[in-house]
N, C-alpha and C positions, 0 to 999 in steps of 0.2 A: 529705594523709592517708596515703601508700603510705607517705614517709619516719614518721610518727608510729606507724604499725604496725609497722614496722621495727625502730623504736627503742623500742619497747615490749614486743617479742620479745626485743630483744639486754636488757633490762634483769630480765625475767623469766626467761631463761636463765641471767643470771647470779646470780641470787636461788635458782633452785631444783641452782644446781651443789652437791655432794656436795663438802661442804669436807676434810670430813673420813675421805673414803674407804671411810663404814662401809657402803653401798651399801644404804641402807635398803627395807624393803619400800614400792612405791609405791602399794599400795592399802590400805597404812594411813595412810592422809591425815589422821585426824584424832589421830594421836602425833605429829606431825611441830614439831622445834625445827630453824632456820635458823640454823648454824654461822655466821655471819658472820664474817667475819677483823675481829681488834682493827685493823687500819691502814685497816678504813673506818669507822670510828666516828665520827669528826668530819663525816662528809655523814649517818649517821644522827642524830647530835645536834641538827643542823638544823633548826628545826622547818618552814623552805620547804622541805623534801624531803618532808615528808607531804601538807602542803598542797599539793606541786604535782601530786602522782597524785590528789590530792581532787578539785582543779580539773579535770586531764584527765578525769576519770569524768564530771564536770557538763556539760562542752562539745564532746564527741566523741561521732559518731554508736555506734548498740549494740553493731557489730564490736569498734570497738577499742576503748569503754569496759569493755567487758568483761575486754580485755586490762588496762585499768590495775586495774581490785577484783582481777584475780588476782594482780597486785603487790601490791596491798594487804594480799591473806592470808597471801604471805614477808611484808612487813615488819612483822604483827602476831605474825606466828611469830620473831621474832629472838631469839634468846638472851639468856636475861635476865643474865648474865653479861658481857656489851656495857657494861654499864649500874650507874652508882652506885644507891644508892636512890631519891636523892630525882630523879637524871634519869630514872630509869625509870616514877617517876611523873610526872615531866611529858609524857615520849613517852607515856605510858598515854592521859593527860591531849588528847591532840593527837589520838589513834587514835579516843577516845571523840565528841569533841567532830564528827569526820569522820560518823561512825556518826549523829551528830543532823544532823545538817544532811543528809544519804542520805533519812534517815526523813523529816525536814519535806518535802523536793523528791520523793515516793518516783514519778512518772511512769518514771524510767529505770528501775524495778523490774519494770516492765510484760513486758518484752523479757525471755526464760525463762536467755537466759546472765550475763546482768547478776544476775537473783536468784539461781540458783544460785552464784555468786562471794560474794554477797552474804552468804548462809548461810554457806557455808564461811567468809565473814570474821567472822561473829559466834563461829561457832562455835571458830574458833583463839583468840579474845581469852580463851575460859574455858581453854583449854588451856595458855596460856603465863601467864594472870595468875592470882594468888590472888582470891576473893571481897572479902577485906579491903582485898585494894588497890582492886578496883574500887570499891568502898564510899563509897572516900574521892575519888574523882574527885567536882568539881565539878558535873556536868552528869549525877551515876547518875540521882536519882530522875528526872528528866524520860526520860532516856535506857531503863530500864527499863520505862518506862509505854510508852514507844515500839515497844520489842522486842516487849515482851507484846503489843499490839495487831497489831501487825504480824504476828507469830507467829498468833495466834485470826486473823487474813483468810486467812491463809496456808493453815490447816487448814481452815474453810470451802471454802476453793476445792481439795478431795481431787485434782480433777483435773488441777491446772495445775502442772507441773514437781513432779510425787509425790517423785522422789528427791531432791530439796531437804529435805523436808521432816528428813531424819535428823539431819539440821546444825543445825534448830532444837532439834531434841526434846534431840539431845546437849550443846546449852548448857543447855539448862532443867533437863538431868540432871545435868549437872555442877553446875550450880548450887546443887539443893537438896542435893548430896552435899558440897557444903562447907560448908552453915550449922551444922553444931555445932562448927566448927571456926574460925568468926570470930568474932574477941578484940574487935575496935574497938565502940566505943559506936554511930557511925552504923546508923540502921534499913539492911538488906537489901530489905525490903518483899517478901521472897519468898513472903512469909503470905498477903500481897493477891494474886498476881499468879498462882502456883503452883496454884489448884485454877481460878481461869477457864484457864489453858492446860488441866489434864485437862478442866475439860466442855466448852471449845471440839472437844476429841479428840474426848468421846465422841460430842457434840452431832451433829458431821459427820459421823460414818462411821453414825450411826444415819441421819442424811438423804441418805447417798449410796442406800441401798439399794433406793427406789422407784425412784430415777433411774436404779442401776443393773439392775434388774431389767426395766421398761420400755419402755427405749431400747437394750436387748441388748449392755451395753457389760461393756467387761470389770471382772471383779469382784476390787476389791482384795484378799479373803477368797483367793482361788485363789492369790495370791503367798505362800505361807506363812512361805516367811522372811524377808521384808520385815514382816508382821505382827508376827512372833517378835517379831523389831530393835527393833521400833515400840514392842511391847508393856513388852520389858523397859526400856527408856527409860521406857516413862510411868510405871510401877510406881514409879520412885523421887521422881518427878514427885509424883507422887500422893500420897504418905504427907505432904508438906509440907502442913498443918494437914487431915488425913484425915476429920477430923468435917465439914465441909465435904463433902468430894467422898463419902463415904460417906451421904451424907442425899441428895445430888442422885441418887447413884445406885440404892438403894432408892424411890425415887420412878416413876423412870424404868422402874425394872425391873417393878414392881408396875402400873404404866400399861398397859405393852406383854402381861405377861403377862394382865391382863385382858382385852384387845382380844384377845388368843391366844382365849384361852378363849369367849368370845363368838364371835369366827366359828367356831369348831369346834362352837358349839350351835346357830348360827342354821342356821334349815332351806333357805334358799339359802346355802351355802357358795360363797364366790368361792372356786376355786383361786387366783390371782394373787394378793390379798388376803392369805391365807393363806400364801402362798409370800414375801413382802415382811415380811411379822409373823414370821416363822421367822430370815429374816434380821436381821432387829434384834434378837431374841433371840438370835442367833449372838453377833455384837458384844456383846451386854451378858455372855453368860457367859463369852466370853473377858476380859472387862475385868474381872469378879466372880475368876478366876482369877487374874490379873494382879494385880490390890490383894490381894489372899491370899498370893500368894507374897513381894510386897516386903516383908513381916515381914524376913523372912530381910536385907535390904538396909538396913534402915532401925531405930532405937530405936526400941522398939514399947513400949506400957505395955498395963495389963488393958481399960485401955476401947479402945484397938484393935480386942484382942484379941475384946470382945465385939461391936464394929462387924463383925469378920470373920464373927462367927457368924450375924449376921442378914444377912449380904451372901450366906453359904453355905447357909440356908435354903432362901434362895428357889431357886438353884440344884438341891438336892436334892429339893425339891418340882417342881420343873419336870422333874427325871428322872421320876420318878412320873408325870407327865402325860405325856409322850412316850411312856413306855416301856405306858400304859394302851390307846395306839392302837393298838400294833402287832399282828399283821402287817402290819395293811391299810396303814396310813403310817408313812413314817417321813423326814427332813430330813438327811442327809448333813452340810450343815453345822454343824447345830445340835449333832449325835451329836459329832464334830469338836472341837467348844468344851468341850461338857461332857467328855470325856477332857483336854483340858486343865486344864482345872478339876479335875479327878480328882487329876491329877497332882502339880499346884501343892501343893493342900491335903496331898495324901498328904507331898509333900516339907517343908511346913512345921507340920504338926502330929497328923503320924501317928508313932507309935513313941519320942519322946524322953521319956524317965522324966518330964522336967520338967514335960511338957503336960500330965498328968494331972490338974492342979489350975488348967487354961487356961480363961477367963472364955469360949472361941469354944465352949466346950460347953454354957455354961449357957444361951441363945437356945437350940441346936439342941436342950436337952434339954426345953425347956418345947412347940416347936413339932411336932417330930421323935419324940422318945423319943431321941435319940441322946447317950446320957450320956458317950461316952468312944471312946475308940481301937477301942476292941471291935466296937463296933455301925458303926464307922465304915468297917473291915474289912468288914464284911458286907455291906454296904452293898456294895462297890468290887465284891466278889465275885458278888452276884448282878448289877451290871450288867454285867458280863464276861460272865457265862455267857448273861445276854438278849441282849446283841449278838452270841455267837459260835451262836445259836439265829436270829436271825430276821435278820439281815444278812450273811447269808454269800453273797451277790451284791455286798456292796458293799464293793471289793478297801482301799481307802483304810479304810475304816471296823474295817473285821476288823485289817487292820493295825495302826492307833494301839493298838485294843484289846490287842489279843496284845503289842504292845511295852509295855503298861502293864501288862497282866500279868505279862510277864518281869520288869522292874523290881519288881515288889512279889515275886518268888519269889525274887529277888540276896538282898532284908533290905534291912537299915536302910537310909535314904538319906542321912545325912549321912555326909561322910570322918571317923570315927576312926578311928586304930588303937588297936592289942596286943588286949589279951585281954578287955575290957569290952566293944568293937567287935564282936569274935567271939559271947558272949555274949546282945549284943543283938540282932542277928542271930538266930540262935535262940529268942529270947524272941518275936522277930515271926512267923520261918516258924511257931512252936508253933501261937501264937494263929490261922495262917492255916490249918493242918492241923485244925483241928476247925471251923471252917465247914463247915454245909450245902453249900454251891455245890461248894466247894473238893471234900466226898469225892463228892458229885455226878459233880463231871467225871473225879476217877481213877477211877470205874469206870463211865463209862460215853463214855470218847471215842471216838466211832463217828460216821458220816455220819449216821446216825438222829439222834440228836440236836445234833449240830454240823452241819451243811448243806455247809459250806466243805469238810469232811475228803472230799467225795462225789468220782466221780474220772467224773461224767455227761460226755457229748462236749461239751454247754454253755462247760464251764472250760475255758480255755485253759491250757497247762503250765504258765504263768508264774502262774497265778492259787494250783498246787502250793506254789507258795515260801514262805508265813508258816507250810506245818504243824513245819518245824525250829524257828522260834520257840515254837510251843504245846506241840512236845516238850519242849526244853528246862524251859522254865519249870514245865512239869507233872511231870515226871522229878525236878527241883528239889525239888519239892514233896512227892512218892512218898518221895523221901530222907530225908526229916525223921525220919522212924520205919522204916522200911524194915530197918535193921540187916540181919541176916541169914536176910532169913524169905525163903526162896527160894518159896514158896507162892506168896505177896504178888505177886511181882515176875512170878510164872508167871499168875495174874489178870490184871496190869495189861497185861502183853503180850499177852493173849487178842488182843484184834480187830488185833493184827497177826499173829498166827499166824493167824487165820483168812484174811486179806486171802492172807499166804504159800501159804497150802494151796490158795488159788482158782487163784493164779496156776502154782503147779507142776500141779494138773490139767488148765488151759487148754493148757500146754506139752506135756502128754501125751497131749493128743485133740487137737481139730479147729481149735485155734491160733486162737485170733478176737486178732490182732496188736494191733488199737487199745487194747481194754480190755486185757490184756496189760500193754500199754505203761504205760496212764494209771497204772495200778495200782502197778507196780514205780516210776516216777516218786515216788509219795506215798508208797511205801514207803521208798524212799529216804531221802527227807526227813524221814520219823519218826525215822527208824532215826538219821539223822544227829544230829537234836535228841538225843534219848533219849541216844545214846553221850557227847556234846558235855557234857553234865550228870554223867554218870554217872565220878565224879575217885577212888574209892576201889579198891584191890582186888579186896575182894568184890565191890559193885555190876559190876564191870567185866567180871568172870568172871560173875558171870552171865548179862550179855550175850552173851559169849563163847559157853558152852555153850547159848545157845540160837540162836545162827545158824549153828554150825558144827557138822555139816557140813551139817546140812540144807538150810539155804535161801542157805547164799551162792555153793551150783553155778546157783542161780536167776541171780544177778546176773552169773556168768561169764557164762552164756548167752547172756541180756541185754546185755552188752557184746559178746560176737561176732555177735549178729545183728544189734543197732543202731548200730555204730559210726557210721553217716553221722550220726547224730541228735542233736547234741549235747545235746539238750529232754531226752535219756535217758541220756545217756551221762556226763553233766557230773554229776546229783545221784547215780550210783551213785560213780565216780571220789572224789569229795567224801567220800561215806563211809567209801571204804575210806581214804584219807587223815585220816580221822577216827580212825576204828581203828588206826592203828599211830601214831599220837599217844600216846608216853609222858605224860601231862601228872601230876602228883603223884604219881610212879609208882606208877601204876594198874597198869600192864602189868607185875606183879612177882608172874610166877606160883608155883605149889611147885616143889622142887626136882625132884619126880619126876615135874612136866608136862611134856609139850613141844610145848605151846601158843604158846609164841614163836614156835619154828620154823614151826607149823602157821600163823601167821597169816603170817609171812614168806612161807612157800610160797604160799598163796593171793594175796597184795598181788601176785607175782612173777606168777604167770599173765596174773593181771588184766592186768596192765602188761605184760607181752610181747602178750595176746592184741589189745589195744588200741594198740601201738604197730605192731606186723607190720598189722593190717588199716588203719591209719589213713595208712600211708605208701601204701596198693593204691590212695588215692585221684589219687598223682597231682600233678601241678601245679595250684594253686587261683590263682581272682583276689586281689587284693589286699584284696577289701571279706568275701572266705570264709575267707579266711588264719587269722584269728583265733579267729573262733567255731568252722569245721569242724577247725579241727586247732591250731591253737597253745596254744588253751586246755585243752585235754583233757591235750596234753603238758606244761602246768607244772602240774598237779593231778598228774599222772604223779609229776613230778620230787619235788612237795612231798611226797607219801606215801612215796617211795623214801628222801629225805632224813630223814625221821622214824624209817623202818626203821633209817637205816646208824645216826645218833645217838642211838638210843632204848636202848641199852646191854641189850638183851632177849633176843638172840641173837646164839651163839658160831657167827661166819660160818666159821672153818675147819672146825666139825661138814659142813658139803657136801662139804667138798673129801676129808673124811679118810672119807665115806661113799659118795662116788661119787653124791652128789647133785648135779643140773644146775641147780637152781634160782634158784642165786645167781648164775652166770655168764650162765645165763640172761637176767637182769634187767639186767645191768650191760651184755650186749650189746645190748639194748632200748633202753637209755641212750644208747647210742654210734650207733645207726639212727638215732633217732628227733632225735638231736643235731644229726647231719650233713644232715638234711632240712630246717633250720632256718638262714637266712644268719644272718651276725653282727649284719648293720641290725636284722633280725627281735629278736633274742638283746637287742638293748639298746631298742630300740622301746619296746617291749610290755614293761608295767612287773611285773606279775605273773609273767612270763616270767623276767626277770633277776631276779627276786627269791624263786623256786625252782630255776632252774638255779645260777646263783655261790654260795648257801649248799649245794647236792648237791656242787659242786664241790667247795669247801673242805672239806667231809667226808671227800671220794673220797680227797684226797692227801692229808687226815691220818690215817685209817686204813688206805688199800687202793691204798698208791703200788706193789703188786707190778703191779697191774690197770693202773695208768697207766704200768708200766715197758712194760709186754705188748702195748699199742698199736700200730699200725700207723704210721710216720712222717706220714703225712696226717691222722689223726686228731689224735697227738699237736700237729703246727701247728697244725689247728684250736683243739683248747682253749686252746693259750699266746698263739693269736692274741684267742680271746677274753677272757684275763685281762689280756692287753697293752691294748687297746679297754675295758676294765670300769674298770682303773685310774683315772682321768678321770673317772667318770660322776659326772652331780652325786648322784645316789640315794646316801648314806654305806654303805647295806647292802651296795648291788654292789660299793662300791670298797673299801670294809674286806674284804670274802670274797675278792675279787682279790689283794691284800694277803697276808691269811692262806694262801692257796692256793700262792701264786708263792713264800711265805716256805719252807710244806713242802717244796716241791719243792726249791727252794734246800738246807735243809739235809741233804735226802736226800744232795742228789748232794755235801755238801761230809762228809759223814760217810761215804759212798764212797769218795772219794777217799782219805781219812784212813787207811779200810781197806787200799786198795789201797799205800800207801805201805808199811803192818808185812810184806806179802808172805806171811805164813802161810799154811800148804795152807788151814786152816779158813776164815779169810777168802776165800781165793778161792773155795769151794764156793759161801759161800753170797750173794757177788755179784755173781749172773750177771744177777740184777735191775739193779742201778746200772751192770752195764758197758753193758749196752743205753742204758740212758737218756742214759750218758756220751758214747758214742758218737753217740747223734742229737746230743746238744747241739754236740760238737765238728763234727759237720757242719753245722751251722744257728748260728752262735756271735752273730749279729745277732739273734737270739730272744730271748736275755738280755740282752743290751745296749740293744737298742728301749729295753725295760722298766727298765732303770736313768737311760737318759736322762729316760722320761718320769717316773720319781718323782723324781730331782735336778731338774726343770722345776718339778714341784708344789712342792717344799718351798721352791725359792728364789720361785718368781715367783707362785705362787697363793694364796690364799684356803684354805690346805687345812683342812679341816675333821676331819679323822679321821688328825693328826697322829700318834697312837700307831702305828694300824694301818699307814702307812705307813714307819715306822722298821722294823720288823720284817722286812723281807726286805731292807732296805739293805745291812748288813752282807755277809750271804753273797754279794750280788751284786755287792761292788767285791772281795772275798777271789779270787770267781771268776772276775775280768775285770778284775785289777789295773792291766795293760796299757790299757785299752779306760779304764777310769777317769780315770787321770793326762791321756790326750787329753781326754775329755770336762769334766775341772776345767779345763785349759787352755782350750777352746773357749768352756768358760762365763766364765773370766776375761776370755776379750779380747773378750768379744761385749758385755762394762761399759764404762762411760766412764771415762776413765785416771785420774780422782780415786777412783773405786773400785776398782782391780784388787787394792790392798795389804789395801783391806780382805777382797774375796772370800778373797784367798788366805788368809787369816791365819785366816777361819771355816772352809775344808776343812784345814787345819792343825790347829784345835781338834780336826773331827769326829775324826780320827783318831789325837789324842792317846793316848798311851797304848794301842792297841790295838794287840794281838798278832797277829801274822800270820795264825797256824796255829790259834787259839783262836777258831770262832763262838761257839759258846752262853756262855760264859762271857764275852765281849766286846763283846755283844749291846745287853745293857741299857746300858754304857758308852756 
């Protein structure tokens, strides 16, 4: 047995070797084709080489037959290119025939690594073979009736090896997604087999829910994205003869909700009873969701169309019964479902011109009143405004909501573009701007009627976080018509100018810190939504003029007394990096504002005031590192980055005015830098992903500031763009790239100066002789950096090939000496059948290029 496991490893080893170098991702198991080399094709054409891992699976204890089904799943993965036609029908033929004879004997399936192998081997046969060839195998229809049953025990038993189960659902979805697409006469029989697999689905996970309720086990429902996985697999499942599974499920639903309704009348109310009927109602309207949305996947015709309508009935009638109980109850997970249902439907038959004459309205308009898109809107709308009224304890729930809200305030939801897209879009926000609910909540978003927006000691900070979602999406919405009525926009900010006015009085009496606190936290967060939304000019500036000056000395404040806080410190940081976010240049004030500046100056404090007290803390543990101080610094870094490239202010206005406020910042930049190790700098992914794009800015506009550096400073940064080049992140290592490229051509356009010798020239490069000078002291600073991109481009993977050309040039012009060794060192470090070749590619590279000529020699 020890030598059969041996040899069952070295055979599987060799089956899942990367033939071909492309270093595939390994957790997408089910894309996967096995390169096999054409010089073994002859032991695959074999058919005793199927047979003989058939056999090992049959007469080997569970260890190592497991190992032979996961040889099984390479050699049902082998490239069909291996293979004439008619052999690859017979290997189909031999793979199938194995598959029946597993299912007749199914005992070894008992054992959870055997079945999971097993799955995986059903499920490769759909991914390497067509429908129509399966078709024609000798042994389908038995074979099929097999799978299917075996598949329905499978889903019965929810509890036994759950992640198998994805490997079933994805052949069964595979499957019914290529019946319009096979030509051959033979039946598929996916008509028979396709709607027992959905109500085996649904059958069990409506039986798992006693069990799981009960016996306190865990509830498949809490995995959500395993449900998602599940769900959109069966959705395609499902449509395969849909009258069928749409009559069993109308049945089912109509059951359950009766037994709903009945213990909620009977006058002893079982809680438990009650709580088990909610769960199966969970499951049914996630499933009513799920067959609603597969429209979108599947040829649908009008009688579908009208199946969906009485499938989404019931659904909006049981919104009505739920939402009749509240306050007093309310089911987390039932709330849960119906938002996806919400969702689905919104995505498949809200807003398309087309739908307006859609068979799923004329059920709802006979049951409902709900004749059209319109009433359907209104619908979405007042349950938003009920959950964001009487579930504002429940953080998941307020959540889904508010993300379905935003989604309905973006517009349409299908990708088109140009100019129809854009239109429709606004055909939708219209219709949603004259909703009741909709002008409801713009003038009236407040803690009194929202509960969540309350900032009571109860919430925890964290529970602060979806009010940026409700700004946005309501801000969104304010827009529609807003134009320029500063009125309007002075209303809809009322209850945050109030919140502002509380909080500057508490500052100027008797400081109660907590409320304080909670308060500026949820302002934040508005403040951040509202801005995030607000993409025009005008709207921007009136933003503008209504936080400055007044209430953003509030938020310096607040950042100089809570620095240690990050729960306060992190959502003000966040805004102001919001605010100097050029985005659709917004920030493009009159010529005779100088509101750039002003916002500059303020970002500048902030960021000095936040980086001088955040360094007072000190040496931190390894587990405070991030939350107390590294995160605040790349929020820093990101808003400064925004500043330099937001093209909004003329940075030599400080210098020519005797303003500190820019050097200010950039010295904040260079503290708060050096407090930071390089492990740190590339760690922490956020971190390298606003420091290397600030960098790249710094030495494409403001190389006087990088000439002016201290020689330890200046090591550090090159040390960090030396370490960034390499990174697998493309953004660090392209900004690395771009950054080492500027600096490169500074210093060779220096040079070029210094050779004319004119008095004007040397006035004005006292900046390049410094930087020349460090470099010629430190000459391995530049060289590191060219060895390691000649390493990339000859021997890696490089992925951002462009970015990495671009400082090439300057860097062999500057170290032509230091090059010639380094080509040779790469030449003989080859094996001696390639040295003529290496040479003859750095031959090419530097074909034709001029000595003395970077930019023009560049692209060459």
């Amino acid at each position: 047995q020890s030598l059969a496991m041996q040899l069952l490893k070295l055979v599987l080893n060799c089956l899942n070797f990367d033939f071909i170098g492309n270093s595939a991702d390994e957790s997408a198991d089910d894309l996967c084709t096995v390169q096999i080399p054409t010089n073994w094709r002859t032991i695959f054409l074999e058919p005793e080489t199927l047979d003989l891992f058939f056999d090992l699976y049959h007469s080997l204890p569970p260890m190592l037959s497991q190992l032979a089904l996961s040889c099984l799943v390479q050699f049902a993965s082998t490239r069909r290119s291996l293979f004439s036609n008619p052999e690859r029908a017979k290997y189909l033929g031999n793979l199938i025939k194995g598959v029946k004879q597993i299912l007749e004997n199914p005992q070894g399936l008992s054992d959870p690594g055997n079945y999971h192998e097993f799955c995986r081997f059903l499920a490769r046969l759909k991914t390497n073979y067509q429908l129509g060839e399966l078709v024609m195998v000798k042994d389908y229809p038995e074979v099929i009736q097999l799978i299917a049953n075996f598949t329905i025990t499978s889903l019965q038993h929810w509890e036994f090896a759950p992640n198998s189960v994805h490997y079933l659902l994805t052949l069964w979805q595979r499957m019914v997604a290529s019946v319009p697409f096979v030509k051959t006469a033979e039946p598929h029989l996916l008509d028979t087999y396709a709607p027992e697999i959905t109500k085996a689905y649904i059958t069990s996970r409506l039986e798992c829910v006693p069990v799981v309720i009960r016996d306190g086990l865990e509830d498949p429902l809490d995995d959500t994205a395993t449900v998602f996985q599940q769900l959109e697999q069966l959705c395609t499942v499902s449509r395969c003869e849909y009258e069928k599974t749409c009559t069993f499920l109308v049945q089912v639903f109509d059951q359950n909700a009766q037994n709903y309704q009945k213990l909620l009348h009977s006058s002893s109310r079982n809680p438990l009873e009650i709580t088990v009927q909610e769960g199966r109602l969970a499951w049914l309207v996630y499933f009513v969701g799920t067959f609603v949305g597969g429209r979108l996947t599947y040829t649908s015709t009008d009688e579908h169309d009208a199946m969906d309508g009485e499938l989404s009935c019931r659904v909006f009638q049981l919104i009505s019964l739920m939402d009749a109980q509240l306050p007093q109850s309310s089911n987390e997970k039932v709330e849960l479902a119906i938002l996806w249902f919400l969702d689905q439907f919104r995505k498949t038959y809200v807003g398309d011109q087309l739908q307006h004459t859609s068979k799923v309205y004329a059920r709802m308009s006979e049951v409902l009143g709900i004749t059209d898109d319109n009433h359907v809107l209104e619908t979405f709308m007042t349950k938003i405004v009920t959950n964001l009224k009487y579930r504002g304890r429940c953080e998941p729930v307020i959540s889904r909501t508010l993300q379905f809200l935003n989604d309905l305030s973006v517009g349409y939801p299908f990708i088109v573009y140009g100019i129809t897209y854009y239109l429709k879009i606004i055909r939708l926000l219209k219709k949603l701007v004259k909703i009741e609910a909709v002008k409801f909540m713009l003038q009236n978003h407040t803690s009194k009627h929202f509960p969540f927006l309350g900032v009571s000691d109860n919430y925890s900070y964290s529970d602060l976080r979806c009010r940026t979602v409700f700004y946005t999406a309501l801000t969104r919405l304010l827009m529609v018509d807003l134009g320029e009525d500063e009125e309007e926009f002075e209303n809809f900010m009322l209850p945050l100018t109030v919140s502002f006015e509380s909080v500057t009085q508490i500052f100027n009496s008797s400081f109660e810190q907590e409320e304080a606190k909670r308060m500026l936290i949820g302002l934040a967060r508005d403040l951040r939504g509202i801005a995030f939304a607000l993409n025009t000019k005008t709207s921007y500036t009136m933003l503008f003029d209504w936080i400055y000056p007044a209430y953003i000395s509030v938020l310096q404040r607040a950042v100089e007394l809570w620095y240690r806080e990050p729960a306060c410190t992190t959502p003000i940081l966040k805004l102001m990096a919001e605010f100097m976010q050029n985005r659709s240049q917004r920030l493009n004030f009159d010529v005779s504002s100088p509101n750039g500046i002003l916002l500059f100056r303020e970002a500048s404090k902030m960021i000095c005031t936040y980086g001088n007290q955040i360094l007072s803390l000190g040496t931190l543990s390894k587990d405070q590192v991030y939350p107390l101080k590294l995160k605040g610094i790349s929020i820093c870094y990101s808003a400064l980055k925004s500043a330099l490239c937001g093209n909004y202010v003329s940075f030599g206005v400080f210098k020519l005015y005797g303003d500190n406020h820019f050097d200010n910042v950039l010295q904040a930049f260079v503290k708060m830098l050096l407090s930071v190790s390089h492990s740190d700098l590339l760690q922490y992914r956020k971190l390298s992903q606003s420091y290397y794009p600030l960098l790249e800015c710094l030495t494409q506009d403001h190389m006087s500031f990088i000439t002016s550096l201290e020689p330890r400073v200046l090591i550090y940064i090159l040390t960090s763009i030396s370490e960034g080049l390499t990174a697998v992140d493309t953004i660090v290592s392209s900004s690395c790239c771009a950054s080492l490229d500027y600096i490169v051509t500074y210093l060779f356009k220096h040079l070029a100066k210094e050779g004319k010798k004119t008095l004007r020239c040397r006035e004005i490069s006292q900046d390049g002789q410094r930087l020349l000078h460090f470099m010629q002291q430190n000459p391995e600073v530049l060289q590191q950096m060219m060895s390691i991109l000649m390493n990339t481009i000859i021997f890696e993977d490089c992925r951002n090939q462009w970015s990495v050309s671009r400082p090439l040039l300057g860097l062999i012009l500057l170290n032509e000496k230091y090059f010639s060794e380094l080509r040779a060192t790469l030449i003989t470090s080859q094996p001696d059948n390639k040295h003529e070749v290496l040479d003859q590619c750095f031959r090419n590279l530097m074909e034709g290029v001029e000595q003395n000529l970077l930019v023009k020699n560049r692209d060459r």
